[in-house]
LUMZA-963733 format. One record per residue: x, y, z of N, C-alpha, C in turn. Coordinates in steps of 0.001 Angstrom, whole numbers, padded with zeros to 6 digits, always signed. Example, Ala and Ser with C-alpha at 12.3 -4.5 7.8 and 13.67 -1.06 7.14 Angstrom:
! residues 2
+013190-005690+007800+012300-004500+007800+013200-003300+007800+012850-002250+007080+013670-001060+007140+012900+000030+007870
***
This chain:
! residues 180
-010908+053538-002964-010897+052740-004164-010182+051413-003930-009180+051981-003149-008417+049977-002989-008894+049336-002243-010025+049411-000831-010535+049106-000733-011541+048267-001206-012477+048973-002006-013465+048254-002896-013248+047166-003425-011651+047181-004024-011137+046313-005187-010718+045371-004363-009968+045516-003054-009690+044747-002278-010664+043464-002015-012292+044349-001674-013291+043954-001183-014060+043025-002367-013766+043232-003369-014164+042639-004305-012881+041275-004534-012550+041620-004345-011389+040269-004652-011606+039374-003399-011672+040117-002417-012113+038762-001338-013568+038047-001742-014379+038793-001894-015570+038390-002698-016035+037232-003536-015078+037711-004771-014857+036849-005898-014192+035520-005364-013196+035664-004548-012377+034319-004033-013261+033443-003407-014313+034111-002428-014669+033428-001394-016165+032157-002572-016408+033066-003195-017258+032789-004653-016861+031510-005037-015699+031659-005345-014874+030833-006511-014721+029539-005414-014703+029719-004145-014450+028771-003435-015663+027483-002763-016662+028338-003173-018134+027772-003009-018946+027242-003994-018612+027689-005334-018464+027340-006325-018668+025546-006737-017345+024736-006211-017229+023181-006426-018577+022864-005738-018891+023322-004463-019776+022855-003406-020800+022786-003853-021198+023848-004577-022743+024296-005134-022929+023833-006143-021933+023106-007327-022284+022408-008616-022326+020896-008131-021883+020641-006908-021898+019285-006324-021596+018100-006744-021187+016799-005922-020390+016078-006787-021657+014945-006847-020992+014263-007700-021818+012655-008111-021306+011690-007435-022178+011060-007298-021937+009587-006293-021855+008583-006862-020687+007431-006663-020135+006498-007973-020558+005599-006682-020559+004571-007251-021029+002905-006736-019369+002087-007132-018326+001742-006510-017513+001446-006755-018206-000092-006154-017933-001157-007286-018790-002287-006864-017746-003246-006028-017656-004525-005471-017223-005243-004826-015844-006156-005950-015230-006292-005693-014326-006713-006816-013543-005768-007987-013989-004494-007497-013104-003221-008569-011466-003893-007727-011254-004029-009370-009305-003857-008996-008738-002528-008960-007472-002586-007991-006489-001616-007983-005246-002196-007800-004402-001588-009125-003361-001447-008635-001997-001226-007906-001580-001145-006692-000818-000996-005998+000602-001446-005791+001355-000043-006000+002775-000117-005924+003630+000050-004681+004563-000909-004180+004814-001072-003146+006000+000159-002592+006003+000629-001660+006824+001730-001350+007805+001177-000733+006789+000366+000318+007764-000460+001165+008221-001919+001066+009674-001980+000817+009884-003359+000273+009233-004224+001254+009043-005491+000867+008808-006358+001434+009419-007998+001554+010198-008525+002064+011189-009964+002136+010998-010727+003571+009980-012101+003196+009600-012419+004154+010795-012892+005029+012256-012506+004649+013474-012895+005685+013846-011620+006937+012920-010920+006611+013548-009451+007401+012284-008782+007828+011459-008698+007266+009916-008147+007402+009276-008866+008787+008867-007928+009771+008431-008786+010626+006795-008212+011257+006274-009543+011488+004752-009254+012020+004496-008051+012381+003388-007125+011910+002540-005756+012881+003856-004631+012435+004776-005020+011251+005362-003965+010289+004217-002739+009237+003867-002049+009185+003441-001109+008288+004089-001139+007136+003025-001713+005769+003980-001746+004602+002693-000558+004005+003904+000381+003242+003155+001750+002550+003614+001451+001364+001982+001521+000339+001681+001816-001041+001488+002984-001880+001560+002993-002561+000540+004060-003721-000276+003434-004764-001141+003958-004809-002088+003867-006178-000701+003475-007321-000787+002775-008019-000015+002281-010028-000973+003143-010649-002437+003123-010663-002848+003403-011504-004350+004523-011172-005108+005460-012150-006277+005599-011603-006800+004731-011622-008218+004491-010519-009233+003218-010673-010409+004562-011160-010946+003775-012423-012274+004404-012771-013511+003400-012713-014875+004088-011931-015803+003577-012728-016865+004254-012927-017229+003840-014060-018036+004582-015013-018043+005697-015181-016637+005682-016029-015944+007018-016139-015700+008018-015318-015308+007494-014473-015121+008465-012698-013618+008113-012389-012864+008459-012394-011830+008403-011209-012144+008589-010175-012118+007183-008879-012769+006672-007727-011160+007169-006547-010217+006355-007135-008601+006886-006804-007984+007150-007730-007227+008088-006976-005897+008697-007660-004560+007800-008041-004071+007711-009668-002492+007308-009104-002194+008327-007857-000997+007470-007284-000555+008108-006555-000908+008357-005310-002079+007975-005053-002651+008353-003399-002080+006851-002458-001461+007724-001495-001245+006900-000337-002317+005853+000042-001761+005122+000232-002108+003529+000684-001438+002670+002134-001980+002259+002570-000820+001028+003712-001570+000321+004148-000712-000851+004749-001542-001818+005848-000666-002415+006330-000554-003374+007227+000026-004129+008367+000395-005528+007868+001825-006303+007972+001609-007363+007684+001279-008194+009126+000408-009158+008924-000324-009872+009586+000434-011133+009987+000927-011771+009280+001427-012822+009005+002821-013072+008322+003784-013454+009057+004785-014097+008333+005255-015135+008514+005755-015982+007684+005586-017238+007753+007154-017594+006579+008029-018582+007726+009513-018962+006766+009448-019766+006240+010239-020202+005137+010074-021428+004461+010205-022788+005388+009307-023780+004443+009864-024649+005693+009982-025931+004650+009631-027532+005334+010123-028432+004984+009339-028718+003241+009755-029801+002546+009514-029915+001600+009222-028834+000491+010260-027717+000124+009990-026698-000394+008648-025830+000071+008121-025922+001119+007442-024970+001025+007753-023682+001339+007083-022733+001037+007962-021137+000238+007065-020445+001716+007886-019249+001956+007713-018362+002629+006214-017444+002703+005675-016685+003088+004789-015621+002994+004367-015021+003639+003875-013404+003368+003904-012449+003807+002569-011863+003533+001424-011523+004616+000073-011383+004294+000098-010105+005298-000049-009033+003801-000786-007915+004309-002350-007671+004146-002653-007057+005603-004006-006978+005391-004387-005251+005996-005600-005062+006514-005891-003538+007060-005365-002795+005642-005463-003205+005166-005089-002022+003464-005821-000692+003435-005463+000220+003744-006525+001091+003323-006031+002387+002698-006799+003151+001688-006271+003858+001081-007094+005160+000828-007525+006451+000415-008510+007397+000302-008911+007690-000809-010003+008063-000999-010815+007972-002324-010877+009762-002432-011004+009955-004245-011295+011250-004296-011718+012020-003559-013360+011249-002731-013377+012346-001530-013304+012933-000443-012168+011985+000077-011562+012090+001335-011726+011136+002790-012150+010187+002110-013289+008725+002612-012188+007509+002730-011649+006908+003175-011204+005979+003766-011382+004739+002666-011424+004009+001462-011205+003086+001070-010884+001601+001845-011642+000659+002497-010701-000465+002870-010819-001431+001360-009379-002048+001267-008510-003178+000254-008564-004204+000943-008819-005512+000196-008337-006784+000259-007022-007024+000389-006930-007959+001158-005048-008300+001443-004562-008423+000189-003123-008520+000725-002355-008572-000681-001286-009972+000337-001483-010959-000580-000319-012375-000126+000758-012119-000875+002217-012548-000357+003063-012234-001083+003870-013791-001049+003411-015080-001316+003762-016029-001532+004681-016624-002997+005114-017470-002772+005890-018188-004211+004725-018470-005538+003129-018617-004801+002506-018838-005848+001938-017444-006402+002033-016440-005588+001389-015228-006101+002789-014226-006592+003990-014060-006372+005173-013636-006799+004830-013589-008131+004707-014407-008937+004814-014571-010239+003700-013072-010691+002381-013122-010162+002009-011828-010181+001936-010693-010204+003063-010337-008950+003730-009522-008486+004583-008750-009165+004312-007825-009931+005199-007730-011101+006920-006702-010061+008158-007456-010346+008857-006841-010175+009376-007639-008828+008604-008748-008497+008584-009761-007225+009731-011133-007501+010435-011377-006490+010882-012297-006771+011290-013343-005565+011315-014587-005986+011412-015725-004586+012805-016398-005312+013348-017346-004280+014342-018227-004379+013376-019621-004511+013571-020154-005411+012883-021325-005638+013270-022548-004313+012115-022888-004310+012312-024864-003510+012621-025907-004302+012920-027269-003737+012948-027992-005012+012622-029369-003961+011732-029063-003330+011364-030629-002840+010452-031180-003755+009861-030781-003767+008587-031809-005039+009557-032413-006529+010560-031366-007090+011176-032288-007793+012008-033241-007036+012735-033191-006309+013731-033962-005688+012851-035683-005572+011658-035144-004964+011053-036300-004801+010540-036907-005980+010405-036180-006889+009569-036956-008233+011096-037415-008968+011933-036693-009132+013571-037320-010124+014284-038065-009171+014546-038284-008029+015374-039344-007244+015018-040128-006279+013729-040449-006705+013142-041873-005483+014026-042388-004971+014658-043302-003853+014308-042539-002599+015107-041534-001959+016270-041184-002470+017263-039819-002060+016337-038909-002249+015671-038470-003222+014834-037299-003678+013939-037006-002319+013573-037751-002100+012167-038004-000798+013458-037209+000511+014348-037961+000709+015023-037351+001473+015796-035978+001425+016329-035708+000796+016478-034211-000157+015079-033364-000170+014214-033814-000435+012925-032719-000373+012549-032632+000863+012765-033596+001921+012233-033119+003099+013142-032025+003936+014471-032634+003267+015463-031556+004622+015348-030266+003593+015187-030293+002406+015193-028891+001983+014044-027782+001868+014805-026746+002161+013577-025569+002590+013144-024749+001545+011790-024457+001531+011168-023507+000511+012298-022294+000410+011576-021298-000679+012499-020409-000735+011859-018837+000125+012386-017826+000320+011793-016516+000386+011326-015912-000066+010080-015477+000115+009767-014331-000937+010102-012794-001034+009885-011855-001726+010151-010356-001556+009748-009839-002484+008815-008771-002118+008266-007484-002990+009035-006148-002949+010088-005977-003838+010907-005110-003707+009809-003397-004171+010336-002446-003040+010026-001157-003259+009933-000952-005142+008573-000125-005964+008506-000357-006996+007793-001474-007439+007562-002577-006870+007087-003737-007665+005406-003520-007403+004504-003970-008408+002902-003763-008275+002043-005001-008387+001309-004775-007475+000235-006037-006767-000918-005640-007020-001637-006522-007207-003238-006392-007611-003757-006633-006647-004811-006128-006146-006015-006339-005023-007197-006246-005483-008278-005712-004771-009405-005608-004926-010150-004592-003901-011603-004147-003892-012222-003445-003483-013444-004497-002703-013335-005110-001417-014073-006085-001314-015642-005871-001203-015780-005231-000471-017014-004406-000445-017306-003253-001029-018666-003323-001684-019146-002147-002686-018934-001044-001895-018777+000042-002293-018799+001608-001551-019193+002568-002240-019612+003438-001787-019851+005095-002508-019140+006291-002305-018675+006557-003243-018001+007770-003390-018234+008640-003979-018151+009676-003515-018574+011353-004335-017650+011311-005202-017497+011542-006396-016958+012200-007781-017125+013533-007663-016273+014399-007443-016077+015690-007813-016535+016243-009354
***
């Protein structure tokens, strides 16, 4: 008898497990330009961060389309920064360009992301991002001709995406994904 019941419970399990397979999933068209949210794990400060570093994300948010959850909050994300670059003359500001983004989709498929720049003009974006301001362009517009000189010797500021802070990207190329 315990047998049987045994035998039946492996049964039923193996059932239950073939089950997802056999009702099968749907295939979503995630189009070219779907946004995602992404929250940074790994801080990022273009004073310390250095080239061919691994910066790791997560999903902020689900991405749906058409009524599909495509990603998960929460699913691992990363990519490489590519580029760093210090402030330099006439306020210009620092930056930090991650690219190779890639992240996994509901069905176990590889996602590639659009870079994410982490500059003085995209900071403001960046929710939770913050730079040290430049001030050559004013210097030069309020103190002709000290200003001119003041904006050249002075240096942009740094940027940094502190662990927690969330960046917008994109999905550059359309893809397909199974929906469970």
């Amino acid at each position: 008898m315990h047998r049987l019941v045994g035998f039946a419970a492996v049964a039923l399990a193996a059932s239950l497990a073939v089950l997802p397979a056999a009702l099968g999933s749907t295939p979503v068209e995630a189009p070219a330009g779907t946004e995602v949210l992404l929250k940074f794990d790994t801080p990022v400060d273009s004073s310390t961060t250095k080239q061919g570093a691994i910066v790791k994300f997560e999903v902020a948010s689900d991405v749906l389309v058409d009524r599909s959850v495509i990603l998960r909050a929460g699913a691992a994300a990363q990519g490489i920064a590519t580029e760093v670059a210090q402030p330099g003359l006439f306020g210009k500001g620092a930056r930090v360009r991650i690219d190779s983004i890639q992240v996994t989709a509901v069905d176990g498929r590889p996602v590639q992301l659009a870079s994410v720049d982490v500059t003085p003009d995209t900071v403001p974006r960046i929710q939770g991002a913050s730079r040290a301001a430049g001030s050559g362009f004013a210097g030069i517009v309020l103190l002709w001709p000290i200003g001119f000189l003041g904006g050249a010797l002075a240096h942009g500021g740094q940027v940094e995406a502190p662990a927690g802070a969330v960046a917008t990207t994109t999905i550059p190329q359309a893809v397909q994904i199974d929906v469970p």
